[in-house]
C-alpha positions, -999 to 999 in steps of 0.1 A, spaced: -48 -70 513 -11 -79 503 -3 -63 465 10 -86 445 46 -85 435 57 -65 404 72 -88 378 109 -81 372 123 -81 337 157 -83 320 163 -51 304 183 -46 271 218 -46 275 236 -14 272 238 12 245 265 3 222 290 15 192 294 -3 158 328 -16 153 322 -17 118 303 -7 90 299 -16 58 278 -6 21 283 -34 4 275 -34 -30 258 -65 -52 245 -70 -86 239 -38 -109 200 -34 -120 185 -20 -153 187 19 -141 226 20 -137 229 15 -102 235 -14 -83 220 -29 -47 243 -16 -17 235 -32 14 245 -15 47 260 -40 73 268 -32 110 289 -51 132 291 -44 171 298 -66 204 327 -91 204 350 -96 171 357 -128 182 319 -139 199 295 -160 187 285 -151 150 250 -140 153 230 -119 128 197 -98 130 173 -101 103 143 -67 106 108 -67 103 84 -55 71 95 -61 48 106 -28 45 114 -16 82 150 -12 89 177 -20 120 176 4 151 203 9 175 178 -8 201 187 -42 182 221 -42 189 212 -47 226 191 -85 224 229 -100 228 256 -99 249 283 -80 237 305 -97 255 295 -131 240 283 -125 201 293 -109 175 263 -86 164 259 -81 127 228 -63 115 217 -52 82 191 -33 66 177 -53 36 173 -39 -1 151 -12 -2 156 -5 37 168 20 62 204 28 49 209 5 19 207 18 -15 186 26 -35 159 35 -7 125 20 -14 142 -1 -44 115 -29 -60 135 -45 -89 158 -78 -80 141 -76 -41 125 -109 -32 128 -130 -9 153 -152 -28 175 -122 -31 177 -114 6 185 -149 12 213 -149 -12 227 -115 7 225 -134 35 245 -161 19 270 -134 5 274 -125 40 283 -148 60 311 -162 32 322 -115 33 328 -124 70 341 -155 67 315 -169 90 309 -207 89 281 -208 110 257 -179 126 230 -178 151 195 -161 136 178 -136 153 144 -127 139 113 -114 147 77 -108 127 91 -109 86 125 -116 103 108 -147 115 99 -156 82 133 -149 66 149 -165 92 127 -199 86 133 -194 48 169 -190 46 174 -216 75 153 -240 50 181 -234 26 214 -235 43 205 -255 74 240 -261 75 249 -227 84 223 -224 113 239 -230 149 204 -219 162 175 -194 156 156 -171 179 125 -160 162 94 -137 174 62 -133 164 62 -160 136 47 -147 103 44 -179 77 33 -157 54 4 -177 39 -24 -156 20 -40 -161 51 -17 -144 73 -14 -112 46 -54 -110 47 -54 -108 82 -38 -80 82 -45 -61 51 -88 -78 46 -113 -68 61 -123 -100 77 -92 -101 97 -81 -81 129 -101 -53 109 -135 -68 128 -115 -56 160 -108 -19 151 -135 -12 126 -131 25 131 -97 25 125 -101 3 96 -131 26 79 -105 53 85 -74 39 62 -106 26 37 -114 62 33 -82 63 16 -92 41 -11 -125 36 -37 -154 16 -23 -148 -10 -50 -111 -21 -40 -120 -17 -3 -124 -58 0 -91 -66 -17 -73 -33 -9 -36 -44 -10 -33 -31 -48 -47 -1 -46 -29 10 -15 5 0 -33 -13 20 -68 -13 54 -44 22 45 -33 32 43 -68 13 75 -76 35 105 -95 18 126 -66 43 126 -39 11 136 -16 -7 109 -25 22 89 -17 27 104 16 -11 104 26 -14 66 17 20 55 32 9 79 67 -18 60 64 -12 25 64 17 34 94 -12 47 116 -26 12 109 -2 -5 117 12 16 146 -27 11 161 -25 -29 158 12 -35 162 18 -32 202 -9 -37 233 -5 -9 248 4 23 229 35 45 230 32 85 233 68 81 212 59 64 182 90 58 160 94 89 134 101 83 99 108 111 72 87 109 42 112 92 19 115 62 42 76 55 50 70 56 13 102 32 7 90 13 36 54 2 27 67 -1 -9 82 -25 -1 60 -42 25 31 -39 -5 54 -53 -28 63 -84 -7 26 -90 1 16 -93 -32 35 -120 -42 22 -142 -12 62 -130 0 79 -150 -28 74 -183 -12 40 -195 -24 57 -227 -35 77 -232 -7 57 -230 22 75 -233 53 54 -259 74 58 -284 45 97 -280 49 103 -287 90 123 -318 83 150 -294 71 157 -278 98 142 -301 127 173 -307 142 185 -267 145 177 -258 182 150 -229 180 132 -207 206 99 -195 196 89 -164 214 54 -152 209 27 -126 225 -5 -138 235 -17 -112 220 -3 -103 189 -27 -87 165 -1 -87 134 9 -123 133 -15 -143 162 -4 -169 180 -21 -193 162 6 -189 133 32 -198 161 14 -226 177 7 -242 140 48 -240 138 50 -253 174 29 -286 162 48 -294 132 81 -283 149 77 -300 188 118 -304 192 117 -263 191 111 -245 224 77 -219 226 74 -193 253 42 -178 252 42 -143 268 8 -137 284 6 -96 286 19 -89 255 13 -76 218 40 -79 183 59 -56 194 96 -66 200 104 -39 230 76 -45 252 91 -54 286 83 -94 290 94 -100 253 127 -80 258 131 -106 291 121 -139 268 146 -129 244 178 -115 262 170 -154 283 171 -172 250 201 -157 237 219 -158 271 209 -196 269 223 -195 233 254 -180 239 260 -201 269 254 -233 253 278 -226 227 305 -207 251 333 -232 236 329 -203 201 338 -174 225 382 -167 223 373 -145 257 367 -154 288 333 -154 294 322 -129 321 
């Protein structure tokens, strides 16, 4: 019998060095200290503008995102949004909604004198992206999005209720219930964000370890023996924040993104989605691909949420090639 053929993907492109970076400060809050935001620029200074919005809310830019782009092509500028990663203060709740990440987006593009970007986003990036798109259409060459969250109450209960993907790991669910009392176990999203709130630190820790576990179990189809390692300070800022977000519905209850397509109809968009993405199911991305037909949907058959798994990496590094190319005439290099 003749063994079929193993698929060949596009890998990342190369490893590669920030040009620039940059802690940019915005408005002061009621404690004395004001929102920095740390900004990272890599690949071409003169390429395609094109920036990376992270998951969460909450997560924070990796060196492995620097590498869905051509460097030769785009100019790569990712930042870790308040709360996250490298901005300041870590794990920081006042003045962080939604409408204040759009509006450092904003402040942004006019620091970098930018008129308009490509956005690259996957999961809450997806959702960002969609939002701030919604807003400034007229600043959107394009969008590449994965793993479209519309953050509905329906697509927070999914994750975080227990009639949602919890009915397919119910031992891994009883486990991160055991973290919590029997009576807050069917609505559990404020009493995971009371222990992360707790003057404990343990408790803090316990609860935050717990909900990555979660996570970590649901987020990918197959597991990794080398599971991303946070220190304690950023898994608490990080679910903090992803708590904090989720419940307030994400700070767009009244401007849900389906009812707002006509904005941004016209903004060519590649939607790139796992068949089988327990976070955010395809159903959320097919519901987008209805009202939104003029976008363009790849469905990736063996594949979970997460952004590195070998046929998403390939769907991606093609649509951004495709995006680059189609907009070559932006390059002041020769393209290669």
């Amino acid at each position: 019998m003749t063994k079929a053929p193993t698929p060949s993907f596009r890998p990342l492109y190369p490893e590669l060095t920030p040009y620039s970076t940059d802690l940019i400060d915005r408005e002061m809050l009621s404690h004395g200290r004001a929102h920095q935001i740390y900004v990272e620029q890599c690949g071409n200074p003169e390429g395609i503008p094109v920036i990376f919005l992270h998951g969460g809310p909450g997560s924070a830019c990796r060196p492995q995102h620097r590498r869905y782009f051509d460097p030769a092509l785009y100019r790569i500028i990712l930042f870790d949004q308040r709360g996250c990663g490298r901005s300041k203060p870590l794990g920081e709740l006042e003045n962080n909604t939604t409408q204040h990440l759009m509006a450092d987006m904003a402040f942004l593009r006019q620091y970098f004198d930018i008129q308009q970007w490509v956005v690259f986003g996957g999961s809450w990036g997806s959702t960002l992206a969609l939002c701030y798109a919604q807003h400034h259409p007229q600043h959107v060459l394009a969008m590449v999005l994965r793993g479209i969250f519309l953050a509905r109450q329906a697509d927070i209960d999914w994750v975080y209720a227990h009639h949602g993907v919890a009915q397919l790991f119910p031992d891994a669910w009883q486990q991160l219930m055991q973290h919590i009392a029997l009576l807050e176990q069917t609505s559990p999203l404020a009493a995971f964000m009371a222990a992360l709130l707790d003057t404990d630190r343990q408790q803090q820790t316990t609860m935050a370890q717990a909900l990555y576990d979660w996570q970590s179990l649901i987020g990918r189809l197959m597991p990794l023996n080398n599971q991303l390692t946070l220190d304690e300070a950023q898994l608490i800022a990080h679910y903090r924040i992803q708590l904090h977000f989720a419940l307030q519905q994400c700070f767009i209850a009244h401007h849900a993104i389906l009812d707002n397509i006509d904005t941004i109809r016209h903004i060519p968009t590649w939607l790139i989605q796992g068949r089988y993405d327990l976070v955010c199911p395809v159903k959320q991305t097919w519901e987008l691909y209805q009202a939104w037909p003029e976008s363009q949907l790849s469905l990736i058959h063996l594949a979970g949420h997460a952004g590195d798994e070998l046929a998403v990496i390939d769907a991606l590094i093609s649509a951004t090639d495709t995006v680059a190319h189609q907009y070559a005439n932006l390059v002041k290099t020769d393209i290669r």
